[in-house]
C-alpha positions in Angstrom: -4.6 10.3 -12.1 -5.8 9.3 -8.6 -3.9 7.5 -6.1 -6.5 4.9 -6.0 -6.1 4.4 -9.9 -2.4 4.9 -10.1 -2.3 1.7 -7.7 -4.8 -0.3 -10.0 -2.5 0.2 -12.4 0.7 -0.8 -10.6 -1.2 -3.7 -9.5 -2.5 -5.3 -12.4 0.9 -4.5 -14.4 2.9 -6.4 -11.2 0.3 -9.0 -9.8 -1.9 -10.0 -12.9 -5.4 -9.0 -13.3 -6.7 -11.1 -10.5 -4.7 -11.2 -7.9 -5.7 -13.6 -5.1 -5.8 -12.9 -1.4 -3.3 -14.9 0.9 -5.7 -14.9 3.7 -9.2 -16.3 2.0 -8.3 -16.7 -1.5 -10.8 -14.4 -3.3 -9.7 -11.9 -5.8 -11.9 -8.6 -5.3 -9.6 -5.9 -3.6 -10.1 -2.0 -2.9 -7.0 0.6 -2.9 -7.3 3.2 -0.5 -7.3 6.4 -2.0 -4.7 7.7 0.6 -1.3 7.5 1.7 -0.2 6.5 4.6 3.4 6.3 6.3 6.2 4.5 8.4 8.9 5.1 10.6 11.4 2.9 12.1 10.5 2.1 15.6 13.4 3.2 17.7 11.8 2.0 21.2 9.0 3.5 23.7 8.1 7.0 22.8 7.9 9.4 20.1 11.3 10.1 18.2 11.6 12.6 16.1 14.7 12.5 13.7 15.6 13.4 10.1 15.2 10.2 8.8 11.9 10.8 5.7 9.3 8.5 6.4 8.0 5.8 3.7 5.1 6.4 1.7 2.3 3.7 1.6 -0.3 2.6 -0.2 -2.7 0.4 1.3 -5.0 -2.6 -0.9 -7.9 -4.1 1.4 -9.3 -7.4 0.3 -13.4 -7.0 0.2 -13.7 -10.2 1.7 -11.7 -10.7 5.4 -10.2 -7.3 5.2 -6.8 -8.6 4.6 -4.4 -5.7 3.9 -1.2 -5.1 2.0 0.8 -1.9 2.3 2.8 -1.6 -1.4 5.9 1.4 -1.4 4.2 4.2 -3.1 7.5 5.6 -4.4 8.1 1.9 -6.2 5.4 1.8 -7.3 5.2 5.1 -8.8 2.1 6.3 -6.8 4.3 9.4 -5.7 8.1 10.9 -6.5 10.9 10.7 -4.3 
């Protein structure tokens, strides 16, 4: 299964079939088909530590481009 559908799923199963946007109100979304990650911001520069970074998945709302980044391990996009 794709990371795009994997995310469909986790959405409708945690926010209901139509979910609404908190920006315009509509309810048409797209899931990126990618992940994407984070680090903790540890001041000006590049730090490289041990630390793993988070895996995200990102939903785009159709409408104003709203997005909301979703933990892709919680959501079971990806293993830890």
């Amino acid at each position: 299964m794709s990371i795009k559908e994997k995310t469909k799923r986790y959405i409708s199963k945690k926010w209901g079939s139509n979910p609404k946007c908190p920006m315009c109100n509509t309810t048409s979304w797209t899931p990126q088909d990618k992940l994407f990650q984070l680090r903790e911001y540890q001041g000006a520069g590049v730090i490289l530590d041990n630390a793993p970074p988070i895996p995200f998945v990102v939903i785009c709302c159709d409408h104003c481009g709203n997005s909301i980044m979703i933990n892709a391990v919680k959501a079971e996009v990806v293993k830890k």
